[in-house]
C-alpha positions as CSV (number, residue, x, y, z in Angstrom):
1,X,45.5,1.1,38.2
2,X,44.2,3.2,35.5
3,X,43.8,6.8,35.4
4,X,41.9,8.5,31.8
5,X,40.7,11.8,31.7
6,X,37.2,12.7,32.2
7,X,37.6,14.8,29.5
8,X,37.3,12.3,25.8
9,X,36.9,15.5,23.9
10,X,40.4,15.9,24.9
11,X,43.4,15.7,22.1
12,X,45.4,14.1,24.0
13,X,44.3,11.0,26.4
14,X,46.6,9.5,29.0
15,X,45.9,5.9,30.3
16,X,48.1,4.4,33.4
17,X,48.0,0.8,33.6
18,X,50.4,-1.7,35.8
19,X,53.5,0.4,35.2
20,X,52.5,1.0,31.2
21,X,51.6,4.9,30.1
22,X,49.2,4.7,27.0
23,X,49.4,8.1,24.8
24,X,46.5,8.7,22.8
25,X,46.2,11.0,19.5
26,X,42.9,12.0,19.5
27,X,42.0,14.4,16.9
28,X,40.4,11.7,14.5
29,X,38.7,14.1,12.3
30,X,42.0,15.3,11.3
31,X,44.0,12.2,11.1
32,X,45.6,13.1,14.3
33,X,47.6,15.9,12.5
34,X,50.2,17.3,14.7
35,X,48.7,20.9,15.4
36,X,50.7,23.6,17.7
37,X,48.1,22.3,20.6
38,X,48.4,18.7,20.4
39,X,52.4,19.1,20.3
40,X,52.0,21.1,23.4
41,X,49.6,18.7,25.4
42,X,52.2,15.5,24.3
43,X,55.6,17.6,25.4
44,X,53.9,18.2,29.0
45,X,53.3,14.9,28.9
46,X,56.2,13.7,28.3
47,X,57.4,16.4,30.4
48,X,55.9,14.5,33.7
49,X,56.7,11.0,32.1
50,X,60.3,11.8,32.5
51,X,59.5,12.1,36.2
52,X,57.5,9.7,36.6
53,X,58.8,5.9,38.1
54,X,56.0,4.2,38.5
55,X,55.5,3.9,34.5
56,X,58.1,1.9,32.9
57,X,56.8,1.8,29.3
58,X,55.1,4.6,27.2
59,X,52.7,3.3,24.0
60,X,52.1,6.3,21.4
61,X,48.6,5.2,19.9
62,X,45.9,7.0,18.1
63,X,42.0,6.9,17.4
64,X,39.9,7.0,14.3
65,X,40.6,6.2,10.6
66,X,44.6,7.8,10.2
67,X,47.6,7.1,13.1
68,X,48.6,10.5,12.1
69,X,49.0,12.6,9.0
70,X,52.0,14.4,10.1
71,X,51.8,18.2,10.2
72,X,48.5,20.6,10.4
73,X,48.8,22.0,6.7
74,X,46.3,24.8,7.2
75,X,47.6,25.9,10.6
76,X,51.3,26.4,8.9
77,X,49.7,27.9,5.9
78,X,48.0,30.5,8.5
79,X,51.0,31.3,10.5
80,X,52.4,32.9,7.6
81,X,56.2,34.3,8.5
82,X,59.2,32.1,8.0
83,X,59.5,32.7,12.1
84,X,55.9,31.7,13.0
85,X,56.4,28.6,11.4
86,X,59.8,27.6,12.4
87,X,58.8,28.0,15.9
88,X,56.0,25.3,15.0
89,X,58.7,23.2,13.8
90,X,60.8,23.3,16.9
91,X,57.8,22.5,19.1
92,X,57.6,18.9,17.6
93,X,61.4,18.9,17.5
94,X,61.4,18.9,20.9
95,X,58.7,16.3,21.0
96,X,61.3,14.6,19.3
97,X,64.0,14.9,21.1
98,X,62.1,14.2,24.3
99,X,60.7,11.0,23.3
100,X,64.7,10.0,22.9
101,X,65.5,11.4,26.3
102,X,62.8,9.4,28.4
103,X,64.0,7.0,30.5
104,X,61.1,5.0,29.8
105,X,61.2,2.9,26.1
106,X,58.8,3.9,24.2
107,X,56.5,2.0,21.7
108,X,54.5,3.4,18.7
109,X,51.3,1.4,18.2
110,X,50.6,2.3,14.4
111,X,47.1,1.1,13.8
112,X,46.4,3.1,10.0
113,X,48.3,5.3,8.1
114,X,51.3,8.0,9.1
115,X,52.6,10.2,6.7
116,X,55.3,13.1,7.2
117,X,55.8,13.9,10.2
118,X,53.5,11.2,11.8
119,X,55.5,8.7,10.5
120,X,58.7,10.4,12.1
121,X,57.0,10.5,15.0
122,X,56.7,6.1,14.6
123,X,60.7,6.3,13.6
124,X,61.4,8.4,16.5
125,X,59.5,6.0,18.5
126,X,62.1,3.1,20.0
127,X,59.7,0.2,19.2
128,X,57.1,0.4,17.0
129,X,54.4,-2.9,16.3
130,X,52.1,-1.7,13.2
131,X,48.5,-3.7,12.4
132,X,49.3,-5.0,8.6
133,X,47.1,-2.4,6.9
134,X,48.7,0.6,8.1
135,X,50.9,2.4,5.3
136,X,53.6,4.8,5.8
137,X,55.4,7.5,3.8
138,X,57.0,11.0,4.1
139,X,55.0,12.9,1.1
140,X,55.5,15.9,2.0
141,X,57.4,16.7,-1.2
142,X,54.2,15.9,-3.7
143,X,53.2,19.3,-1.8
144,X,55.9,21.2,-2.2
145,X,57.6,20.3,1.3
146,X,60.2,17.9,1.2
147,X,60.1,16.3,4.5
148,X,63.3,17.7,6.2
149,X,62.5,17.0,9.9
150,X,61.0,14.1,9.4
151,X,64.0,12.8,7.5
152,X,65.9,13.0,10.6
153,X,64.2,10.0,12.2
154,X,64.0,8.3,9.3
155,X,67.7,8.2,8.3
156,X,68.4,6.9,11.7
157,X,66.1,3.9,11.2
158,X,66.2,2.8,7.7
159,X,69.0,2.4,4.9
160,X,70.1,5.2,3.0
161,X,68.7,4.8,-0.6
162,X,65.5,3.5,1.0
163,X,65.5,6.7,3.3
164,X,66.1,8.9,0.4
165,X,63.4,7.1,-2.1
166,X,60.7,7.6,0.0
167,X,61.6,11.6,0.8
168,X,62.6,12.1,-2.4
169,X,59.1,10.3,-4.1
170,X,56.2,10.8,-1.0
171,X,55.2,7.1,-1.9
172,X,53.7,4.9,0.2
173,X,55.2,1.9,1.7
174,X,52.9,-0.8,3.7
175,X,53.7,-2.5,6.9
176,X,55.7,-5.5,5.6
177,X,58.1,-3.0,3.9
178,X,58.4,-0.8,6.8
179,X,59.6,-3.9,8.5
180,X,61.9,-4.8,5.9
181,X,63.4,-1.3,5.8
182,X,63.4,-1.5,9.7
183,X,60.9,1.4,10.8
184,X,58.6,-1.3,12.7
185,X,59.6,-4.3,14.4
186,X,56.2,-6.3,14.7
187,X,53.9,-6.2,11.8
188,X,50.4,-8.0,12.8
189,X,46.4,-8.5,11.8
190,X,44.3,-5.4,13.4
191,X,42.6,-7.7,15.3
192,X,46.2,-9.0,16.8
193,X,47.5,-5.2,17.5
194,X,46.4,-4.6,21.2
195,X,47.8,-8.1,22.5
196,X,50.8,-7.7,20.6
197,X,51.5,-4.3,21.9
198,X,50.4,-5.1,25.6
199,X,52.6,-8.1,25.3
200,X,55.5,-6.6,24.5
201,X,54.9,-3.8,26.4
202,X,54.7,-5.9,29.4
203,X,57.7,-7.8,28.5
204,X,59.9,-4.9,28.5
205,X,58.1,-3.6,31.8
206,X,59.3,-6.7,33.8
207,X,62.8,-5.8,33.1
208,X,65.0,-3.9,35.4
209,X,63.6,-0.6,35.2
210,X,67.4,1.3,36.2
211,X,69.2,-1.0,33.6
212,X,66.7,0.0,30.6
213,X,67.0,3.6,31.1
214,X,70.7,3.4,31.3
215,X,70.9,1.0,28.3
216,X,68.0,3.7,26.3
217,X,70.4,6.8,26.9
218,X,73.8,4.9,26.3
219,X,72.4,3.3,23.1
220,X,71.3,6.4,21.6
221,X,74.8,8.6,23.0
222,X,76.9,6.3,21.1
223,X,75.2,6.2,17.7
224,X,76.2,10.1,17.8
225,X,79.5,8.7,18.5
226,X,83.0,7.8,17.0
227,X,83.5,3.8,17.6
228,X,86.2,4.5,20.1
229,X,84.0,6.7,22.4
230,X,81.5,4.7,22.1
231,X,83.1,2.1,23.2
232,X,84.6,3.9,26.2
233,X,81.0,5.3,27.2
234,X,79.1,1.6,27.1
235,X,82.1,0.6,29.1
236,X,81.2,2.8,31.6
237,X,77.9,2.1,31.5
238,X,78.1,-1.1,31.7
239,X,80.4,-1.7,34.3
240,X,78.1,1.1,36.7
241,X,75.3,-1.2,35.6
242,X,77.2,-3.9,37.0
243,X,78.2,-3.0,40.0
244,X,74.6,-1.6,40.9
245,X,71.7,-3.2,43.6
246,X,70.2,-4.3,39.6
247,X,73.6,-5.8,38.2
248,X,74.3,-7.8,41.6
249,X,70.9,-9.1,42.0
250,X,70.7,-9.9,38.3
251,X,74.0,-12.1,38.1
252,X,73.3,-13.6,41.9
253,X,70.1,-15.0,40.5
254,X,72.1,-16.4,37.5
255,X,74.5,-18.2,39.5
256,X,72.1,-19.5,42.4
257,X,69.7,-20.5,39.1
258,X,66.6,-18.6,40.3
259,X,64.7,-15.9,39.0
260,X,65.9,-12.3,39.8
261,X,63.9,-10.0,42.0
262,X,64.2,-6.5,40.8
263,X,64.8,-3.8,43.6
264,X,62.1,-1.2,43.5
C-alpha cells in the first residue's frame, strides 16, 4: 500500500510501502537545506512514525541535485539574536534525537552531496547506503561556523582524528572514504541506489519487528554506558527478548529446522 501526498510542492513527502516509510527532502532548489519548516514537517513525522507499527523501516531520501546542504544559512543570518537561533538549533536537535529514539531502524539514502548538518543528519541515520558520487563533509568552519552539532553524530560514527580533520578543515570526503571512516555502510553506482536501498530495507523489515526495536534502543543506551552497565542492561534485554512470543518462536523454529513465523 502506498500513501504520497497529493501535495508534490510539499517539503516534506511521505511514501508507505509494505511496512517501509520513505522520507523525502524536497526542497531541491535549496539543496534540501534544513530550514525551521522542513525541521518541523520531519519531527511530526517522525512524531507519528514512533506510533506507528505497521512501518518497520524508515528511508531518509532526498530530490534534486544536493541530499542536503545542512543548515538554511540566510534564515539563521535573519533570525539575528543568539536566542532566535539557538532555538533553530534545538529544533534539528530534536530531529536528532528522535531519529535515535524510533523504534523503527532507520536508513539514509544519500544519493549527492551532504554537508554540515546534512551530513549529520546521514551519521545520525542507523544505516546509511550512499550512490558512489555523493561527497560528504562538515564545512561549516570555511564560513565561520565550526560544525558543533553536527560533530555530535559524527564522533559517534567515525574515528577520532578522522572526525576532527574533517570539522576542523570542511573538506570533502567521497563515498568510498565515508565507508572507510564508517559513516555509510553500502557505497553503490546511482543507477544501483534504489535496489540496494529497497533490498536492505526489506531485509531488515522481515525481521522480528519487537526484537529490532529493543535491540535499536539497547544498542544506542549502552554506548552512553560504562562496560559494566552495559553489560547488565543487554542482559536484561536480552533475556526479556528471550523469553518473549518473538524469542520462543524464533529458537522453536531453530530447533524444529523450519523457518520462523513472526507474531504480528
Amino acid at each position: 500500500m502506498s500513501a504520497v501526498p497529493k501535495d508534490r510542492e510539499a517539503i516534506l513527502l511521505r511514501e508507505d510501502r509494505d511496512g517501509i516509510a520513505t522520507l523525502t527532502l524536497n526542497r531541491p532548489e535549496q539543496f534540501n537545506a534544513l530550514s525551521g519548516e522542513l525541521l518541523e514537517r520531519m519531527q511530526g513525522e517522525l512524531d507519528a512514525l514512533a506510533q506507528d507499527a505497521g512501518v518497520r523501516v524508515v528511508v531518509i531520501a532526498a530530490l534534486g541535485r544536493g541530499f542536503c546542504a545542512g543548515h538554511d544559512l540566510k534564515e539563521i543570518r535573519a533570525l539575528g539574536t543568539q536566542e532566535r537561533i539557538e532555538a533553530l538549533f534545538s529544533k534539528c536537535s530534536k530531529v536528532m534525537t528522535s531519529i535515535v529514539s524510533l523504534p523503527q531502524p532507520v536508513i539514509a539514502k544519500v544519493h549527492a552531496t551532504a554537508t554540515a548538518a546534512g551530513c549529520q543528519l546521514v551519521a545520525q541515520c542507523d544505516l546509511a547506503v550512499a550512490a558512489d558520487v555523493a561527497r560528504f563533509a562538515v564545512s561549516g568552519v570555511n564560513f565561520g561556523l565550526f560544525c558543533s552539532t553536527p560533530s555530535v553524530a559524527l564522533a559517534r560514527n567515525v574515528g577520532r582524528k578522522q572526525a576532527m580533520e574533517m570539522l576542523l578543515t570542511g573538506e570533502f570526503i567521497d563515498a568510498p572514504t565515508a565507508k572507510a571512516y564508517g559513516l555509510v555502510n553500502r557505497v553503490v553506482p546511482p543507477e544501483q541506489l534504489d535496489a540496494e536501498v529497497a533490498k536492505l530495507a526489506a531485509l531488515i523489515a522481515s525481521k522480528p519487528q519487537g526484537a529490532v526495536a529493543a535491540g535499536k534502543r539497547q544498542f544506542y543506551r549502552q554506548l552512553e554506558m560504562g562496560l559494566e552497565g552495559a553489560y547488565r542492561l543487554a542482559s536484561e534485554v536480552i533475556a526479556c527478548n528471550a523469553a518473549s512470543d518473538e524469542g520462543r518462536e524464533g529458537m522453536d523454529a531453530f530447533i524444529e529446522k523450519r523457518k520462523p513465523s513472526w507474531p504480528r
